[in-house]
C-alpha positions as CSV (number, residue, x, y, z in Angstrom):
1,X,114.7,141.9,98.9
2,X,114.5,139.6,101.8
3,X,112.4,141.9,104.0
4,X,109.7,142.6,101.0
5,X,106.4,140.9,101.3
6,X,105.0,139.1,98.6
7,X,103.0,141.7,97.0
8,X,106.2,144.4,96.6
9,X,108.7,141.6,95.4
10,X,105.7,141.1,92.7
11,X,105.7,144.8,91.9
12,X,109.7,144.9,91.7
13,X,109.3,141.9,89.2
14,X,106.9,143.9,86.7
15,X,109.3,146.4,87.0
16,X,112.2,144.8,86.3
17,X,110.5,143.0,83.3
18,X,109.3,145.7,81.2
19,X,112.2,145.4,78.8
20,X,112.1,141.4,78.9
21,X,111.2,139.6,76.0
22,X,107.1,138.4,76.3
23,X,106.9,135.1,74.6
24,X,103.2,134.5,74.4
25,X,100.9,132.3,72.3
26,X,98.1,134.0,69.9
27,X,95.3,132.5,71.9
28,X,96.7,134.7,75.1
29,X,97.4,137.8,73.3
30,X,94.2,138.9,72.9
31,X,93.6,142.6,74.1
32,X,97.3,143.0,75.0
33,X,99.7,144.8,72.6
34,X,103.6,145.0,72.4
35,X,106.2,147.5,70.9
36,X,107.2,144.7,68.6
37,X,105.7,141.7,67.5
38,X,107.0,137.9,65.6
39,X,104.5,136.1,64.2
40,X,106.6,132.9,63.2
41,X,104.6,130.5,62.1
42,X,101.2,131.7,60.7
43,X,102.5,130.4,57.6
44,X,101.9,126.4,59.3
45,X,98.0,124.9,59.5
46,X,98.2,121.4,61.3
47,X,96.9,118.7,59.4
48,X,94.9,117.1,63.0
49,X,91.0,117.0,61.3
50,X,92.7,115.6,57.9
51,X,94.5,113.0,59.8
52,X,91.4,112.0,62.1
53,X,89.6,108.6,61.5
54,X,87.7,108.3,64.8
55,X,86.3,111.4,65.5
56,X,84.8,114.5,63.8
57,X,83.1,117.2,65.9
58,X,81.6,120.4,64.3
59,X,78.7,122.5,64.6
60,X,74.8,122.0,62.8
61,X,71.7,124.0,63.1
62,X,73.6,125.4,66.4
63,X,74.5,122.0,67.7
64,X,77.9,120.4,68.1
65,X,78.3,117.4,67.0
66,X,80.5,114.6,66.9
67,X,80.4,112.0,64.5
68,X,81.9,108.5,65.4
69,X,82.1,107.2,62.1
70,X,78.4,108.0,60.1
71,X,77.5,108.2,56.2
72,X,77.9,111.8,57.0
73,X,81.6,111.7,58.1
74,X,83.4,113.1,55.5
75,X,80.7,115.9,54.9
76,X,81.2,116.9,58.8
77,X,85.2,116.6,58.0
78,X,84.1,119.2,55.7
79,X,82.5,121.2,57.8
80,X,85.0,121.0,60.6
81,X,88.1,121.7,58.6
82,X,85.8,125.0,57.3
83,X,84.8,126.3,61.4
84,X,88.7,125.0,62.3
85,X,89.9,127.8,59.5
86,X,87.7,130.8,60.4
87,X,89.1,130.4,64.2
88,X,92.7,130.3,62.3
89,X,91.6,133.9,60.6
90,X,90.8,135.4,64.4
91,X,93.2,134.0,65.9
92,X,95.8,134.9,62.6
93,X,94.1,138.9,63.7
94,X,94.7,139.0,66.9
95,X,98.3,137.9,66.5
96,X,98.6,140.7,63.7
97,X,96.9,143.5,66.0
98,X,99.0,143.2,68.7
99,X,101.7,145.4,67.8
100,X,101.9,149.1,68.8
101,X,105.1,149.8,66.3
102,X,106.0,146.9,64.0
103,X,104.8,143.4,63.5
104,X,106.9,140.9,61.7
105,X,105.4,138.3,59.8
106,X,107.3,134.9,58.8
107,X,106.0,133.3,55.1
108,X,107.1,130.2,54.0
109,X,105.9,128.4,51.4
110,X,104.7,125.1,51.6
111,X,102.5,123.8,49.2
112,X,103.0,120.8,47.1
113,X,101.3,119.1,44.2
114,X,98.8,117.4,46.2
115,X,98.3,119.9,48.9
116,X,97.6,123.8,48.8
117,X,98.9,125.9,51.5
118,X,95.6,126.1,53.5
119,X,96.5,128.5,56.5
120,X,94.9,130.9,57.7
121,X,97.4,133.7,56.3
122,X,97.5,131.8,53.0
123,X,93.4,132.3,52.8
124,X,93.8,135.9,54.3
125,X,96.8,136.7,51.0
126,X,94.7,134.4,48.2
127,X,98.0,132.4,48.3
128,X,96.2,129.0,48.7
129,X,96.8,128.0,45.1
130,X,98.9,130.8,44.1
131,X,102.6,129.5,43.0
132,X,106.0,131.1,43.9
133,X,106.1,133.5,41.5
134,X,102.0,134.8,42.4
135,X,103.1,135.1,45.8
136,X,106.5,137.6,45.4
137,X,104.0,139.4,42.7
138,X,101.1,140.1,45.6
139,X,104.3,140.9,48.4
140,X,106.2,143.6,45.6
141,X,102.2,144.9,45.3
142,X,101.6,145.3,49.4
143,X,105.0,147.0,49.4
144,X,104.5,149.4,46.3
145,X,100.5,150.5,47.9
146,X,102.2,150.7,51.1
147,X,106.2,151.5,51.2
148,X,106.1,153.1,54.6
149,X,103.4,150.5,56.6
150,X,104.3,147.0,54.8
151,X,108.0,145.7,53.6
152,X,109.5,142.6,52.9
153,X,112.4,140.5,52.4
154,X,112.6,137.0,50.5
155,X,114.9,134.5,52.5
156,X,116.7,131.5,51.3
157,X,117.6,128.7,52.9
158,X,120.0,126.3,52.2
159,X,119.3,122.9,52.4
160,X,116.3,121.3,53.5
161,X,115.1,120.7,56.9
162,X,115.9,117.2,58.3
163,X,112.1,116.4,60.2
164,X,108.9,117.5,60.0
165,X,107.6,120.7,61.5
166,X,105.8,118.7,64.3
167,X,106.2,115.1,65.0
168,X,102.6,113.3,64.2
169,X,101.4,111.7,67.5
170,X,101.4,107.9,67.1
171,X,98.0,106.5,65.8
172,X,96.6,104.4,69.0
173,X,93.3,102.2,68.7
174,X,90.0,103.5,70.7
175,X,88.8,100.8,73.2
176,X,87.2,101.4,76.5
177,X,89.4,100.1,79.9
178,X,88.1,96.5,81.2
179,X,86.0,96.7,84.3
180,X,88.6,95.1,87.3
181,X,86.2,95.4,90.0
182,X,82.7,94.5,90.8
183,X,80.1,97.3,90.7
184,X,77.8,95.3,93.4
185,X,78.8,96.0,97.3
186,X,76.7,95.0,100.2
187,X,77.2,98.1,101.5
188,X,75.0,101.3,100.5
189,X,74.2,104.4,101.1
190,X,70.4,106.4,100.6
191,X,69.0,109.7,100.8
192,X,65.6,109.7,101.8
């Protein structure tokens, strides 16, 4: 392999890796497809826009916006948590329509009392207030329309998991960086 240029060691490498396994985010995946497909975690919707106290951006009368901290705040939370959730649902589509044979599809459910499951797949199922019971009801239905194209299993796990999902970043104060420098020089330069 010593003797191959670049280009043919490249070629032997695509070779070789037809059989790897192609671990690939959602956003990537679009117009590819696969033999088989694991969609993990479409279950999960981070919580980033309910968390923010700084910044809102979003989109009005076909301008994007970002709001520092208006009278309008909350309603452009609003706004931004509703465009943040129909980019979920493509995104959620394109992971599901990558598969040529067999796509396999991870549900978990996380709602509590004070919080529906607001995913993307929860919205695409009409499991966001639905309770346990709804869910395995809609599941045993999918399977019964569709016995050969949709199956699934219930999992239990025993015990509960010791940390969060994802780690929330520490919350850090906004302040701009002190000047250190003059901005004057006696030194300039024009363009005439």
């Amino acid at each position: 392999a010593r003797g191959m240029n670049s280009a043919e060691n490249q070629q032997l490498r695509l070779e070789c890796d037809d059989d790897a396994v192609h671990v690939i985010s959602r956003h990537r995946s679009k117009g590819l497809e696969y033999p088989v497909v694991f969609c993990p975690t479409l279950w999960h919707r981070g919580d980033y826009i309910n968390r923010e106290k700084t910044i809102i951006q979003c989109h009005e009368q076909g301008r994007m916006i970002a709001d520092l901290g208006s009278e309008h705040f909350e309603k452009r939370r609003a706004r931004a948590l509703t465009e943040e959730l129909a980019e979920d649902v493509r995104i959620a589509y394109v992971a599901l329509t990558r598969a040529q044979y067999r796509c396999y599809l991870v549900w978990a459910d996380v709602r509590s009392e004070q919080c529906a499951n607001a995913s993307a797949l929860a919205w695409l199922l009409e499991f966001a207030e639905a309770g346990f019971a709804d869910q395995q009801a809609k599941f045993e239905s999918l399977r019964n329309a569709e016995p050969t194209a949709f199956d699934y299993r219930l999992l239990t796990v025993s015990g509960s998991p010791e940390r969060l999902y994802r780690q929330a970043p520490p919350a850090e104060p906004l302040q701009a960086r002190l000047r250190n420098r003059s901005l004057h020089t006696p030194w300039q330069m024009s363009s005439y």
